[in-house]
C-alpha positions, -999 to +999 in steps of 0.1 A: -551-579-313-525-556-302-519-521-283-500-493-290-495-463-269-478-431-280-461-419-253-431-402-265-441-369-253-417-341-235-448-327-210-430-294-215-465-282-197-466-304-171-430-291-157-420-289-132-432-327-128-415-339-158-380-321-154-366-359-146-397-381-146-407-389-186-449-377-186-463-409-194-452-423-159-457-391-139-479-405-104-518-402-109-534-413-076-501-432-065-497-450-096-471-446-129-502-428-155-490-456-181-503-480-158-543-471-161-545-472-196-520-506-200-546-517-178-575-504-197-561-525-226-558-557-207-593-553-195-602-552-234-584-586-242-550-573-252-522-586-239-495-576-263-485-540-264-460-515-281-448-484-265-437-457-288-409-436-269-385-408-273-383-386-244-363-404-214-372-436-225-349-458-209-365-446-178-401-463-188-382-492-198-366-499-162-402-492-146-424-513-165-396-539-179-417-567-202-449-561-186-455-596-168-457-578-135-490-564-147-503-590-172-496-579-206-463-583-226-445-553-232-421-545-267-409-512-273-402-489-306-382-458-297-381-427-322-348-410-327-374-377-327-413-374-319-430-387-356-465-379-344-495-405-345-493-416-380-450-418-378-456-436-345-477-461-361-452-466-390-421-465-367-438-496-347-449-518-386-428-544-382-444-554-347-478-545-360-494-572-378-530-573-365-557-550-352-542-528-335-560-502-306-538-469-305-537-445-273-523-412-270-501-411-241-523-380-221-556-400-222-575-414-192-608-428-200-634-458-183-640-466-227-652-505-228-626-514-252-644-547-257-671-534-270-652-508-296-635-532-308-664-556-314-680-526-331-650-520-351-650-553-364-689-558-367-684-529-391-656-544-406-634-508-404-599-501-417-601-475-393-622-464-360-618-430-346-636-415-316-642-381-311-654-362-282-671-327-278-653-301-257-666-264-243-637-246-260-625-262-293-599-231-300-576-255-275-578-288-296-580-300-334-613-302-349-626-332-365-655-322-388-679-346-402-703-346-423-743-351-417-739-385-428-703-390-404-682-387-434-649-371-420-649-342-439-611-324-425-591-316-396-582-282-383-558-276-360-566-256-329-586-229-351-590-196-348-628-178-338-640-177-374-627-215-382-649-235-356-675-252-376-676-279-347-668-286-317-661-321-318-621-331-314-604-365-317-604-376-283-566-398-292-578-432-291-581-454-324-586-491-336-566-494-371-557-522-389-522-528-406-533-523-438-541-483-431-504-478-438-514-486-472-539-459-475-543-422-486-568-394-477-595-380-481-613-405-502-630-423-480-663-438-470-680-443-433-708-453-419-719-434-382-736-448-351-735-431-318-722-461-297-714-456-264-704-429-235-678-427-213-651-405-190-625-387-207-598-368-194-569-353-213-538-348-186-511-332-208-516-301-188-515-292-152-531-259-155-566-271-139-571-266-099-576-302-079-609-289-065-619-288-104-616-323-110-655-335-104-668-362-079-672-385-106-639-386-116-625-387-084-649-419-079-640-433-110-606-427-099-605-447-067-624-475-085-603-477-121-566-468-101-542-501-112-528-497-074-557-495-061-543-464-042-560-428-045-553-399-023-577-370-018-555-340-036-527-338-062-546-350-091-529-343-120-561-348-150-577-318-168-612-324-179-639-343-178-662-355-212-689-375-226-674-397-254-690-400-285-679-433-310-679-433-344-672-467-363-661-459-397-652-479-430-625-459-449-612-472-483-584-449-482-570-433-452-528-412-453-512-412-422 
């Protein structure tokens, strides 16, 4: 079992915070934001993971180093230019040769990867993807699905007359190797609502700090790798239930 986080992003809307300081390790509560969720996968058995980079990524490199200080091992894969989350995944195939759970790098969420994962194999998945319902789906990608949890297509931040749904892919994902090897849309799934969770996407700092709900800032103080939480600057954007889907795909293009 392996890890892979995408966090090759710019944060052009985080600036002025990531002018000099890559997004992925911009300070959440006194702590590097890579930090909660390589600690999220540790909690979840994995101790091996990959870090996709490309912006400023000799800068993560010195921080984090091989990852002993924090109980994983860390490799990296550095992309000449961003390749998204199926060219990340490719980018990283010759260090990928087992399940692998994929984070985007904006993502903070309390999700018990032990249990997704055990799902994921109990169903015997190429591919597991969790979505999450949001208030205003104009901002995100829809995921739609069929009645039966078939994934049906993907639309890209749609207009008014294109939401159908308002469920998005919340940017976490447990794939196995062989998904390179796949091509979509024909595909087959079976649904289950599994579990619930937190999830907060922080690729923006647009929201207020007196947004950010008790909860979170709870969750926060509890979950933070430093153990280290101040009472303002919270850089996070929302808050969601998470909703899981386990699904068997014969054929899946990244």
């Amino acid at each position: 079992m392996k890890g892979l986080i995408l966090a090759g992003g710019k944060g052009t809307r985080l600036r002025p915070l990531t002018i000099n300081t890559p997004k992925p390790v911009v300070p959440v509560a006194n702590a590097p934001f890579l930090l909660y969720q390589i600690d999220l996968m540790r909690s979840g058995g994995i101790e091996e993971i990959i870090l996709s980079l490309s912006y400023q990524p000799r800068k993560i490199e010195d921080l984090l180093k091989d990852g002993s200080d924090y109980g994983v091992w860390i490799r990296y894969a550095v992309e000449g230019t961003p390749l998204g989350t199926g060219g990340a995944f490719k980018n990283a195939e010759e260090q990928i040769d087992s399940t692998t759970v994929v984070f985007n790098g904006d993502v903070l969420t309390s999700i018990d990867l032990s249990a997704v994962i055990a799902r994921h194999r109990e169903k015997g998945a190429v591919a597991t993807l969790v979505l999450t319902p949001v208030e205003n789906p104009s901002a995100y990608g829809l995921v739609e699905t069929s009645a039966d949890g078939w994934v049906q297509r993907f639309v890209e931040k749609p207009g008014p007359d294109e939401i159908t749904c308002n469920t998005i892919n919340a940017g976490i994902y447990v794939l196995e190797p062989s998904v390179l090897n796949c091509s979509f849309p024909r595909c087959s799934s079976t649904r289950s609502l599994f579990c619930r969770s937190s999830w907060i996407a922080t690729g923006s700092i647009s929201a207020h700090p007196e947004s950010i709900s008790k909860s979170t800032r709870t969750s926060l103080r509890r979950n933070s790798p430093r153990h280290a939480c101040p009472r303002a600057r919270w850089i996070v954007r929302r808050w969601r239930r998470v909703r899981w889907w386990t699904r068997n795909r014969s054929s899946i293009r990244m």
